[in-house]
C-alpha positions in Angstrom: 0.0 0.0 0.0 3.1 2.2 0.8 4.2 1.4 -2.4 1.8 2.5 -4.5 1.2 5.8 -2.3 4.7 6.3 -3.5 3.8 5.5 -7.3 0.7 7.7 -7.6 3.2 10.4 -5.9 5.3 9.7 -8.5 3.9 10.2 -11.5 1.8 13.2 -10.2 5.0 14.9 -9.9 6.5 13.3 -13.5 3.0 14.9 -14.6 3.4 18.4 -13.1 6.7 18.6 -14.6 6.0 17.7 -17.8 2.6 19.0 -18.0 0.9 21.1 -15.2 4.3 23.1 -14.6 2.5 26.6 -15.7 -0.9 27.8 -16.8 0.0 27.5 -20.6 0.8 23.8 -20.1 -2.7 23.2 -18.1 -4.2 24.8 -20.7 -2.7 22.7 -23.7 -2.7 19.7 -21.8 -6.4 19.4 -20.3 -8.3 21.4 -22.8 -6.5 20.0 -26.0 -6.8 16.9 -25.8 -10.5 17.7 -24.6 -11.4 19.7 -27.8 -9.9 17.4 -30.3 -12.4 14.5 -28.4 -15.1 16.2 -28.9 -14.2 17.9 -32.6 -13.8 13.6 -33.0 -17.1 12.8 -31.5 -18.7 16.0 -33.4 -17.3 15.1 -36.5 -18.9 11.5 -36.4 -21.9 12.0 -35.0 -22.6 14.6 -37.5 -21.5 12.3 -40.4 -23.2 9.5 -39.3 -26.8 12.0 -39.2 -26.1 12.9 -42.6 -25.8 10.3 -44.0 -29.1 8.6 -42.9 -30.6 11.7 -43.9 -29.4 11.6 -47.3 -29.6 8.3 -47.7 -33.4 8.7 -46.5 -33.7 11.5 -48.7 -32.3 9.9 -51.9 -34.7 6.6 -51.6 -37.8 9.8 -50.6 -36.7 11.3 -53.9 -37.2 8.1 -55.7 -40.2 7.3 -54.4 -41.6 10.6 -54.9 -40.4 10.3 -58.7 -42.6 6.9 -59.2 -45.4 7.7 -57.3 -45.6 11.1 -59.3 -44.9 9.4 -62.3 -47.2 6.7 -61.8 -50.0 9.5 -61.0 -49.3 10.9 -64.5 -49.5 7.7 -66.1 -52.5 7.0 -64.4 -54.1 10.2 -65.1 -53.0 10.0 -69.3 -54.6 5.9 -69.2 -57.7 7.2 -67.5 -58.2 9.5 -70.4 -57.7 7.0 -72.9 -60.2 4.4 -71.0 -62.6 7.1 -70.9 -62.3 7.9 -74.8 -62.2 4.2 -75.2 -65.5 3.8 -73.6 -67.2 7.2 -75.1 -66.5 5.9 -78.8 -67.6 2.3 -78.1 -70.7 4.0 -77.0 -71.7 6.1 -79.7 -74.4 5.5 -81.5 -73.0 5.5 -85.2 -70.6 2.8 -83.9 -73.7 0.8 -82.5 -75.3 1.6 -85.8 -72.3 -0.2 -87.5 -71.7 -2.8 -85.3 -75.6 -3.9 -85.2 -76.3 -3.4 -89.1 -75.9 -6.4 -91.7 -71.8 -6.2 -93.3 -74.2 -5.7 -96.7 -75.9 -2.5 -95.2 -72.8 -0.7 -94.2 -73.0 2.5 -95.9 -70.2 4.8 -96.6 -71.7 7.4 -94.8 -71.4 4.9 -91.8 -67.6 5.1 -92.4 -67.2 8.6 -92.4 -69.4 9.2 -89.7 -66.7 6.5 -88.1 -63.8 8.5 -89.1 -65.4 12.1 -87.6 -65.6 10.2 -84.0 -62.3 8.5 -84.5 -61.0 12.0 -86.0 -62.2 13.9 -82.6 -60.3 11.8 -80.5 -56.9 11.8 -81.9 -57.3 15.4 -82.0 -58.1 15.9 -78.3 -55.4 12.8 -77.8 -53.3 13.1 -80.0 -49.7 13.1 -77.5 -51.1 10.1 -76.2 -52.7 7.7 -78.9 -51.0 6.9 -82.0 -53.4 4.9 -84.0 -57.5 3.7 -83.7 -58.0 0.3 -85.1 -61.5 -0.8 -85.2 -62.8 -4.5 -86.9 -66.2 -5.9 -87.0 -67.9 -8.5 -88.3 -64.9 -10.8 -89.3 -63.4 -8.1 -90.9 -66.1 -7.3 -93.3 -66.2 -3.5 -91.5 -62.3 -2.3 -90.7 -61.0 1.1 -90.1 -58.0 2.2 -89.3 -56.7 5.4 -88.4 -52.6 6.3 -87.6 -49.6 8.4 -88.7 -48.4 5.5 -90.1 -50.9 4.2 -93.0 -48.8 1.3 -93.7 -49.2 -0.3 -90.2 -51.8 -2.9 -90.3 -53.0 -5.4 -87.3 -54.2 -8.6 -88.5 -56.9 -9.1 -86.3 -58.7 -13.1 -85.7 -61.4 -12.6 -83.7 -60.9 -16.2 -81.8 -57.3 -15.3 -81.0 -58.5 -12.4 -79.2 -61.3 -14.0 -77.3 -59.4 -17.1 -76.5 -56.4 -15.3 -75.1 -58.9 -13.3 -72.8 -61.7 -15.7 -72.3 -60.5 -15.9 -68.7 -60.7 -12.1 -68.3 -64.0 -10.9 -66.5 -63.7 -7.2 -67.7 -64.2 -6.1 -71.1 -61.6 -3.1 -71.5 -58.1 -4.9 -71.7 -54.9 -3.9 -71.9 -51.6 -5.4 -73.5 -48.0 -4.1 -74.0 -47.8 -6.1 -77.5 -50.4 -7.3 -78.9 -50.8 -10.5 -81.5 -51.2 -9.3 -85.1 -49.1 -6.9 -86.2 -47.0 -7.4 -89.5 -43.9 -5.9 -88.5 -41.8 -6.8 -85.1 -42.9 -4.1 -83.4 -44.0 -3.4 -79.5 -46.8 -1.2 -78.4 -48.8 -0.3 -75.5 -52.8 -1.3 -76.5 -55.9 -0.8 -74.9 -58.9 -2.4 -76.3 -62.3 -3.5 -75.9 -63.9 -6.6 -77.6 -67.6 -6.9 -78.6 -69.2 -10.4 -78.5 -68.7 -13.7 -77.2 -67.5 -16.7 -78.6 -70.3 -17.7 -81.1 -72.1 -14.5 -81.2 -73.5 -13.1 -84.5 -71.8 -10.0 -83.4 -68.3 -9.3 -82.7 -65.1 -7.3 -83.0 -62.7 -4.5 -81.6 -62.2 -0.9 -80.9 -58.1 -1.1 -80.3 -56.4 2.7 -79.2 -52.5 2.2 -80.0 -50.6 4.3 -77.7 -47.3 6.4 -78.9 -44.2 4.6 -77.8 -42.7 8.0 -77.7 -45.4 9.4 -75.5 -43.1 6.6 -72.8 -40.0 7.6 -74.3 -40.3 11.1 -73.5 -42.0 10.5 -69.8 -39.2 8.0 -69.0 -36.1 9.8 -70.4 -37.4 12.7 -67.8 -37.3 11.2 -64.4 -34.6 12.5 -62.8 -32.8 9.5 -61.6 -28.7 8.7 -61.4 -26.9 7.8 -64.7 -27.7 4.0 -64.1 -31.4 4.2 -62.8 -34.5 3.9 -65.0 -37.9 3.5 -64.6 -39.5 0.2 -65.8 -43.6 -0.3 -67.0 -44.1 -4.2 -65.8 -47.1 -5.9 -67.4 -48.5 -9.2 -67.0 -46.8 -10.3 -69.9 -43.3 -8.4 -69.9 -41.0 -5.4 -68.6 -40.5 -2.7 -70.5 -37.9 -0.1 -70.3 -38.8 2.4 -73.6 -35.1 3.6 -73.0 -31.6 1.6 -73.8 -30.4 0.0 -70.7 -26.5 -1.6 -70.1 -27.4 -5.2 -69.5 -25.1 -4.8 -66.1 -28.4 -3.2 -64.5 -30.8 -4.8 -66.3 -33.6 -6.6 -64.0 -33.3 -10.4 -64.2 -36.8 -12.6 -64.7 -37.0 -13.3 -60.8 -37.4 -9.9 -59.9 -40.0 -9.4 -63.0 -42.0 -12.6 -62.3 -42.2 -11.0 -58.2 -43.3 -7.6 -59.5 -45.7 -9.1 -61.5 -47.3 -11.2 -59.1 -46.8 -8.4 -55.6 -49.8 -8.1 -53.8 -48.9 -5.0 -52.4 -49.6 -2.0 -54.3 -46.1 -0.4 -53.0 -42.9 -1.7 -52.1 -39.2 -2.7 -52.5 -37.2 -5.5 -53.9 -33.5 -5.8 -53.9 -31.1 -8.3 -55.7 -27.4 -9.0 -56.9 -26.5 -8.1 -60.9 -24.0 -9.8 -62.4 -21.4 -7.7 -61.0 -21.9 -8.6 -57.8 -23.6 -5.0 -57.0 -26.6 -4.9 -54.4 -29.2 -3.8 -57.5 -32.7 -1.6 -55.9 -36.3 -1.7 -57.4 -38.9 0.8 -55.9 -42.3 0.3 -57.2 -46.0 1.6 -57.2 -49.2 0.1 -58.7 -51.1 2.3 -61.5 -54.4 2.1 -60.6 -56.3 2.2 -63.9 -54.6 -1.5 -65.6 -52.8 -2.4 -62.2 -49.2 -2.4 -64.1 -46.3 -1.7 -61.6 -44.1 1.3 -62.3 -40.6 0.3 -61.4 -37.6 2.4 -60.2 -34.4 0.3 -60.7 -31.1 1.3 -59.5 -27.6 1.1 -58.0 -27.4 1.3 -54.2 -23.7 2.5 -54.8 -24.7 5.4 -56.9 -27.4 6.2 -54.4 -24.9 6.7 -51.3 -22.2 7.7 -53.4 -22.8 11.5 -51.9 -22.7 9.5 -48.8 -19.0 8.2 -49.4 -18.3 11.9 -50.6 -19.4 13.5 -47.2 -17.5 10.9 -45.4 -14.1 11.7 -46.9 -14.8 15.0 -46.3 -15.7 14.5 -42.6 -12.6 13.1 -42.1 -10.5 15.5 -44.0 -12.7 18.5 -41.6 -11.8 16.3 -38.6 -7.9 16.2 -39.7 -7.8 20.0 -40.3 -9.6 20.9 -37.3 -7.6 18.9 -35.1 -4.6 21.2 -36.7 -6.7 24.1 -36.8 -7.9 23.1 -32.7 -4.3 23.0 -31.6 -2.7 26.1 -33.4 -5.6 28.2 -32.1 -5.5 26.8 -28.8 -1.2 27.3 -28.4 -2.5 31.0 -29.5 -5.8 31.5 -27.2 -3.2 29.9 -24.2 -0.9 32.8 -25.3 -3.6 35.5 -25.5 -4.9 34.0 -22.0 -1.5 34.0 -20.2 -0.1 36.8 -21.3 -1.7 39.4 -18.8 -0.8 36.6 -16.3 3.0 36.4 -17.5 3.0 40.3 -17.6 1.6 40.3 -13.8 4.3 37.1 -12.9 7.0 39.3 -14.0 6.1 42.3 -12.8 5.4 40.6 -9.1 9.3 39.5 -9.8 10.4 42.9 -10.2 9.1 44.0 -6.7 12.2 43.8 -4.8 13.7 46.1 -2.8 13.3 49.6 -3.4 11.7 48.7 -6.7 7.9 49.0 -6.3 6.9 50.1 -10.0 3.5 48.0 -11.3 3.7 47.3 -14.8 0.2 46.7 -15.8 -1.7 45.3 -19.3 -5.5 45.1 -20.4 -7.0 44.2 -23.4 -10.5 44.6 -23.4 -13.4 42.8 -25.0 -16.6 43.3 -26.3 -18.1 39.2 -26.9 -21.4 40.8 -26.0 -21.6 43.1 -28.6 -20.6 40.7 -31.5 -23.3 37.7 -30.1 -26.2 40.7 -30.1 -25.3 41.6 -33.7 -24.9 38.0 -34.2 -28.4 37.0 -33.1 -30.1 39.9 -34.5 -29.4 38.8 -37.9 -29.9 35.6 -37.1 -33.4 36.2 -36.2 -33.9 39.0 -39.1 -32.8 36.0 -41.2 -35.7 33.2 -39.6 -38.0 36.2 -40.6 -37.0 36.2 -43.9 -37.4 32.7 -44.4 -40.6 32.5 -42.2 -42.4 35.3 -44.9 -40.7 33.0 -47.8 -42.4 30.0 -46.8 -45.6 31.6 -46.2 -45.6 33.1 -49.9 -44.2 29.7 -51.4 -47.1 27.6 -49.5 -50.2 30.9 -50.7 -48.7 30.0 -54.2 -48.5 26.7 -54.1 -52.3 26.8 -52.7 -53.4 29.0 -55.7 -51.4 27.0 -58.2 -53.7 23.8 -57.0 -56.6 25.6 -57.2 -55.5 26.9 -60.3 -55.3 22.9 -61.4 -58.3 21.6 -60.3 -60.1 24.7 -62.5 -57.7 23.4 -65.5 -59.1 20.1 -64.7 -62.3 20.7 -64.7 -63.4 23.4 -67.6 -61.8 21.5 -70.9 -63.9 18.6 -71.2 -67.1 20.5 -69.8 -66.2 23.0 -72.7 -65.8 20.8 -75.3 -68.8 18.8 -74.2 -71.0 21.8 -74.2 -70.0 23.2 -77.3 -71.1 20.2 -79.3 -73.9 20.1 -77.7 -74.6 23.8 -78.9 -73.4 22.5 -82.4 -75.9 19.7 -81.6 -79.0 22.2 -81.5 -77.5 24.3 -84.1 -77.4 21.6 -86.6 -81.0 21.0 -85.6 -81.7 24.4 -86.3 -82.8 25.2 -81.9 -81.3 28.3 -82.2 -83.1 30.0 -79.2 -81.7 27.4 -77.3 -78.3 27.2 -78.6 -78.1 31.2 -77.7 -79.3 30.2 -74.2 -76.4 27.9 -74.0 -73.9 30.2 -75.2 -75.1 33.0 -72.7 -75.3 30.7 -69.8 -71.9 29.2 -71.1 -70.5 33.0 -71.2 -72.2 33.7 -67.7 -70.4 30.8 -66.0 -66.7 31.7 -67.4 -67.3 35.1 -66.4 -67.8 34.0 -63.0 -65.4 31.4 -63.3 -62.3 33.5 -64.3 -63.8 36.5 -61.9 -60.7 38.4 -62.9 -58.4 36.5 -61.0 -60.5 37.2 -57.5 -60.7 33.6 -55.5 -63.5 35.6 -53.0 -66.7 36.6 -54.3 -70.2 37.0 -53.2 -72.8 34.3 -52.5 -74.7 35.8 -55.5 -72.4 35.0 -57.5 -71.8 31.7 -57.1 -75.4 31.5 -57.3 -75.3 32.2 -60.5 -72.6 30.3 -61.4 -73.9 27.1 -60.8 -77.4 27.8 -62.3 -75.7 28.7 -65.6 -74.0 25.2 -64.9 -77.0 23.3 -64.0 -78.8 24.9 -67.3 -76.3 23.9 -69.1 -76.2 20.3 -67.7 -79.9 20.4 -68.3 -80.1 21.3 -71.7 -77.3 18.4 -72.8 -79.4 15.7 -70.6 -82.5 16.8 -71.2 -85.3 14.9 -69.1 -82.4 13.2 -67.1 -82.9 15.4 -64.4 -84.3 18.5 -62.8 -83.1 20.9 -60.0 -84.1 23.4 -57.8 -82.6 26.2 -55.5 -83.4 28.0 -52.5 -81.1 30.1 -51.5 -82.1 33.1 -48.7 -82.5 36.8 -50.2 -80.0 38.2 -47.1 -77.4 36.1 -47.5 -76.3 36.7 -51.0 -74.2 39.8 -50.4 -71.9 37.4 -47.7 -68.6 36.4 -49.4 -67.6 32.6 -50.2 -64.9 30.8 -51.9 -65.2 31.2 -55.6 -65.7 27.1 -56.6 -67.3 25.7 -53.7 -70.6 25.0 -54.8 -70.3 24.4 -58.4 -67.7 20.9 -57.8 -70.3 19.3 -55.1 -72.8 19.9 -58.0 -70.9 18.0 -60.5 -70.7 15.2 -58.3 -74.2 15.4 -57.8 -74.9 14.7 -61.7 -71.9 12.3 -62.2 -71.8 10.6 -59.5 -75.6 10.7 -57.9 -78.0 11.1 -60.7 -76.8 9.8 -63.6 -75.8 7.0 -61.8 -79.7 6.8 -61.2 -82.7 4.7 -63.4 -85.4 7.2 -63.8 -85.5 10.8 -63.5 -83.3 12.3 -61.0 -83.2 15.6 -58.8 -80.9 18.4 -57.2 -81.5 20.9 -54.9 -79.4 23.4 -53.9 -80.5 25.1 -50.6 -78.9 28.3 -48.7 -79.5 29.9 -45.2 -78.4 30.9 -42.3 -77.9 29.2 -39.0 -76.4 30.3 -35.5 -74.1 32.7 -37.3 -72.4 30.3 -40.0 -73.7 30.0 -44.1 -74.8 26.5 -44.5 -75.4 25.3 -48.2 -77.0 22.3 -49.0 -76.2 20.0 -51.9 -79.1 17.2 -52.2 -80.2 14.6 -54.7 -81.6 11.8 -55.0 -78.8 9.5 -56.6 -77.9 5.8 -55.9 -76.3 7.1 -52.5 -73.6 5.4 -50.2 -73.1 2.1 -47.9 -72.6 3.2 -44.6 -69.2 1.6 -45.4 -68.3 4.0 -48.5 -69.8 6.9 -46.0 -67.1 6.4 -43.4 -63.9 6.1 -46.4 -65.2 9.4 -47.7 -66.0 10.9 -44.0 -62.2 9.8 -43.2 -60.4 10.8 -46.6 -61.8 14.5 -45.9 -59.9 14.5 -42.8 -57.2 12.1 -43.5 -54.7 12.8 -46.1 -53.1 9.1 -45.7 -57.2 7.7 -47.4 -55.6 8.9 -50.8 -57.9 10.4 -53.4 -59.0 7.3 -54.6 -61.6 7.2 -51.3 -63.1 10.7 -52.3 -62.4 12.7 -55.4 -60.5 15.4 -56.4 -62.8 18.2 -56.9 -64.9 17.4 -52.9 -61.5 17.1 -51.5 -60.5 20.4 -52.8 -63.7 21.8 -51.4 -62.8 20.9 -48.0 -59.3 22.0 -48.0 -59.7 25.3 -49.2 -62.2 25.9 -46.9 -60.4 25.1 -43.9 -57.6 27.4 -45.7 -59.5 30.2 -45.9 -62.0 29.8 -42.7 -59.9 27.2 -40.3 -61.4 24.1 -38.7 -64.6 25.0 -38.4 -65.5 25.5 -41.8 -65.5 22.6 -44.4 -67.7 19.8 -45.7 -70.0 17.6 -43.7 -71.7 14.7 -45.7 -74.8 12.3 -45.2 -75.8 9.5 -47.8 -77.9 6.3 -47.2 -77.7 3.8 -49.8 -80.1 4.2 -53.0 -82.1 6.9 -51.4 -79.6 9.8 -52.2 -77.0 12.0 -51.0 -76.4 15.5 -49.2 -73.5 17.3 -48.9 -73.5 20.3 -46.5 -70.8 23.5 -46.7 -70.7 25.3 -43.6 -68.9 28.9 -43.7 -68.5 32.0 -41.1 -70.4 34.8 -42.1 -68.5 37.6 -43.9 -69.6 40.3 -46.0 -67.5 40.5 -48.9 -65.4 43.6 -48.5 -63.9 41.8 -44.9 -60.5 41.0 -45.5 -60.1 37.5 -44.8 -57.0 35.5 -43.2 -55.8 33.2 -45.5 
C-alpha cells in the first residue's frame, strides 16, 4: 500500500513537470486533448446523421419520382379508357356494329372517321393509332400516322387469349397481329362472345414516344430507369447496359406483388446490391418500377465521409494552433503580472500593468439579431411559397375541370345548331358565357354568394339542356345572405358530383337541390339529390379521406377534396364539408362557412 502511495506520488510529480508546470501547459494539456475528443465525437456524430438523412432522402426522392410518375400515367390511361369507352358507346358505332356487313354505308364510315377523328385530336400526344374490326373483318378502319401499319386481327385469337378475363376493356404491351416486329402499348375492348352473330374490336395504340419522353425525364442517377411491368413483360422504352438490367425473378415478383407499393433488392451480375422501388397504376394495375444502384445512391454518402474526415484532420490542426495562441492570449496578462510581481524587490515598487479589453457581448447581439432578421426572412418566404402553391392547385383543379365540360357543351350547342334550336343554342352560349365570367372573376378567388349562385345555375342549365329529361333541379337560396362572401368554386364541384356521380348513376329521372340559409351565425349550403347514394361503409372512407390525407384520393375525389381543404384554408377548422348519404335513397352534402360580408379581409 506504501508502495503504490509512493507510485501515484510519482507520477503526479512526472505529470506536473512535464505537463501542469505553468498555466500555458494546463491549458494545452487538459483542454486540447478535450477539444480534439469532442471535434472527434462532433465530427462522427454529424456524419453519421447525414448520412441517414441523405440516404433517407435519396430513396424519398425516388419514391416521390414513381409515385408522381405513376399519377401521371395514371391520369393519361384514365383519359384513354374514358375515350375508349365514349367511342364504343356512340351511336353511329352501335349503328355499325348492329347493321348487316351488306348495309354498311359509306356514310357509316365517315361518320366512323369524324368520332375516330375527334379523338386523336383531343389525344393526339397520347394515342397513335384507332384500329376498329367488325364482323370478321367485313367492317375495318384504321386510323394512324403511319398508314402502312396494319394489325391482322382473328377474332378467336382475341377472345381465346382473354376468355379468362372478367372485364371487357383490356390492356396489353404487344399485342398479337401486327405485321412488322414491333412493340406497343394497346388498350382495347372486344364486342361479343365466342359464337355470337356479333363481334369485334375498338383497339387505341398508344405512342411509344409518348413513354419515351415520360421516362427519359425522371430524374434518376446515370444508371437508374424507370420500368412499366405488365402481366406479360417489362419494358424499359429507354436503352439499358445489361449490367443493371432486371433479371426474370425480380419481374416474375413484381408481377405477381400483392402490395400495391414496395421494395425489392437483388445482386447483378457484377456482384452490385441492385434496388427496385415500385407503385401500382391504378387504372390496368401495371407496376411502375424504379431500378437502381445502391452505390450510386450513397455515393454523396462516401463523398461526405471523406470529407468528414478531412474536416476532422484540419480541425484537429486548426484546434491545436488556435489553442497554443488562445493559451498565449490568455496568459499573457498573467506572465506580464508574474514578472512584474518579480520585479518588486527592494526599493523597486513600479507595477507594470496590461489590459486588453473585450466586447463578446456586442458581436453575439449583432450575431443574433441577424440571425433572427434572417428566420423572418425565411418565415415570410415559406408563407408566400405555401399561398402560391395553394393558388397553383386551385388553379389545377379549374384546369381540370373546364376542358372537357367546354368541349362537351359546345357540341352540344353545335348539336342544337345543326338542328336548327337556335333560341336554345343562344341560351347555352349565354349561360356558357355567364359561367366563365364567373369562373375566371378576374383573378379574385373571394366573391359573393350571389355570384356563385349564379354560377352554378348557368351550370346546371347547361347540364340540363345536354341531358335533357335526365334530371331536374331546384334552389333555394335566402335573399339576405347573397351579399356574404364565399370561396369562388365551392358550390359548383359538389354539384358536379351530384350529376356524375348521384343522378346519372340513377334509373329514372333524378333531382338536385341546392339550398342556402343561415344558421347560429355560420352560411350552410346544402347540396341534395336523389342519386344511388352510399353504404354506410363507403360513407365512413369518404368521411375519413376529408380528414385524413393518408385515405388517398381514390376514397373521395379530387374536386370534394379540394372543397374541403380550401375551406379550412381560408376559414380554419370550423368551416369545411359535412356529408350524409344512405344507400339508394340519395346524398347531401352540406358547406358550412362563417359569415363575412364581402369587403372583410379574410385571413388566408
Amino acid at each position: 500500500m506504501k508502495k503504490l502511495r509512493m507510485l501515484v506520488r510519482w507520477l503526479n510529480d512526472k505529470l506536473a513537470r512535464k505537463f501542469l508546470y505553468s498555466f500555458k501547459s494546463t491549458i494545452l494539456s487538459v483542454y486540447l486533448p478535450i477539444i480534439i475528443f469532442f471535434i472527434f465525437i462532433t465530427g462522427m456524430a454529424s456524419y453519421l446523421l447525414a448520412a441517414a438523412q441523405i440516404e433517407d432522402n435519396a430513396y424519398r426522392n425516388i419514391n416521390t419520382i414513381v409515385f408522381q410518375t405513376g399519377n401521371y400515367l395514371d391520369n393519361r390511361f384514365a383519359d384513354a379508357l374514358q375515350q375508349l369507352t365514349a367511342l364504343s358507346n356512340e351511336p353511329d358505332i352501335l349503328t355499325v356494329m348492329n347493321k348487316d356487313p351488306e348495309d354498311i354505308s359509306p356514310e357509316d364510315y365517315l361518320k366512323v372517321q369524324s368520332h375516330v377523328n375527334g379523338i386523336r385530336s383531343v389525344n393526339g400526344t397520347l394515342i397513335d393509332s384507332i384500329y376498329i374490326n367488325f364482323h370478321n373483318g367485313k367492317f375495318i378502319f384504321f386510323r394512324g400516322d403511319d398508314s402502312s401499319t396494319m394489325i391482322k386481327f382473328i377474332y378467336m385469337q382475341y377472345r381465346s387469349r382473354y376468355k379468362d378475363n372478367p372485364y371487357d376493356v383490356y390492356w396489353q404491351n404487344s399485342h398479337i397481329g401486327y405485321e412488322k416486329d414491333e412493340k406497343h402499348v394497346s388498350l382495347f375492348k372486344l364486342f361479343g362472345k365466342e359464337n355470337a352473330k356479333i363481334n369485334g374490336i375498338i383497339l387505341f395504340n398508344l405512342r411509344y414516344d409518348f413513354f419515351e419522353k415520360v421516362f427519359s425525364t425522371s430524374l434518376l442517377n446515370k444508371s437508374g430507369y424507370l420500368m412499366l411491368v405488365s402481366p406479360e413483360e417489362a419494358m424499359t422504352f429507354k436503352k439499358i447496359d445489361e449490367k443493371y438490367q432486371v433479371n426474370s425473378e425480380i419481374v416474375k415478383q413484381l408481377q405477381e406483388a400483392k402490395t400495391k407499393e414496395g421494395q425489392l433488392e437483388f445482386d447483378n451480375p457484377q456482384g452490385k446490391k441492385m434496388v427496385v422501388i415500385y407503385n401500382t397504376l391504378l387504372t390496368n394495375q401495371w407496376k411502375l418500377a424504379a431500378v437502381f444502384t445502391q452505390d450510386e445512391i450513397l455515393d454523396r454518402v462516401r463523398y461526405i465521409k471523406y470529407i468528414t474526415l478531412s474536416l476532422i484532420v484540419l480541425l484537429v490542426i486548426v484546434a491545436v494552433f488556435l489553442t497554443n495562441v488562445l493559451a498565449i492570449y490568455i496568459t499573457k496578462p498573467i506572465s506580464v503580472l508574474t514578472d512584474s510581481m518579480k520585479r518588486i524587490r527592494g526599493e523597486n515598487i513600479n507595477f507594470v500593468s496590461d489590459s486588453h479589453p473585450l466586447n463578446e457581448m456586442g458581436v453575439l447581439n449583432q450575431g443574433v439579431e441577424d440571425l433572427v432578421e434572417r428566420v423572418k426572412n425565411l418565415v415570410e418566404q415559406i408563407n408566400i411559397d405555401q399561398e402560391t402553391k395553394r393558388q397553383l392547385e386551385f388553379s389545377v383543379i379549374q384546369t381540370q375541370i373546364h376542358p372537357h365540360f367546354l368541349y362537351n357543351t359546345l357540341y352540344s350547342i353545335k348539336g342544337l345548331c345543326d338542328m336548327g334550336l337556335n333560341e336554345d343554342a343562344s341560351a347555352m352560349i349565354t349561360a356558357l358565357s355567364n359561367f366563365f365570367r364567373v369562373s375566371i372573376s378576374c383573378g379574385k378567388e373571394i366573391i359573393s354568394v350571389e355570384e356563385e349562385m349564379s354560377h352554378i345555375r348557368n351550370y346546371l342549365f347547361i347540364q340540363e339542356m345536354r341531358y335533357g329529361d335526365a334530371f331536374s333541379y331546384e334552389i333555394n337560396v335566402k335573399p339576405d345572405i347573397l351579399s356574404y362572401s364565399i370561396v369562388k368554386l365551392t358550390l359548383q364541384p359538389l354539384v358536379e358530383n351530384a350529376i356524375y356521380h348521384g343522378v346519372k348513376q340513377k334509373r329514372g329521372i333524378g333531382w338536385i337541390k341546392v339550398n342556402g340559409y343561415e344558421q347560429d351565425g355560420l352560411l350552410c349550403f346544402e347540396v341534395q339529390d336523389n342519386g344511388l347514394g352510399m353504404s354506410c361503409e363507403r360513407l365512413q372512407e369518404v368521411r375519413g379521406s376529408l380528414n385524413n390525407r393518408g385515405f388517398g384520393l381514390e376514397k373521395v375525389g379530387l374536386g370534394v377534396r379540394s372543397v374541403h381543404e380550401r375551406l379550412q384554408l381560408h376559414y380554419g377548422k370550423e368551416a369545411g364539408l359535412q356529408i350524409e348519404s344512405k344507400l339508394s335513397e340519395g346524398t347531401i352534402v352540406k358547406v358550412i362557412i362563417p359569415m363575412k360580408q364581402l369587403e372583410d379581409k379574410l385571413d388566408v
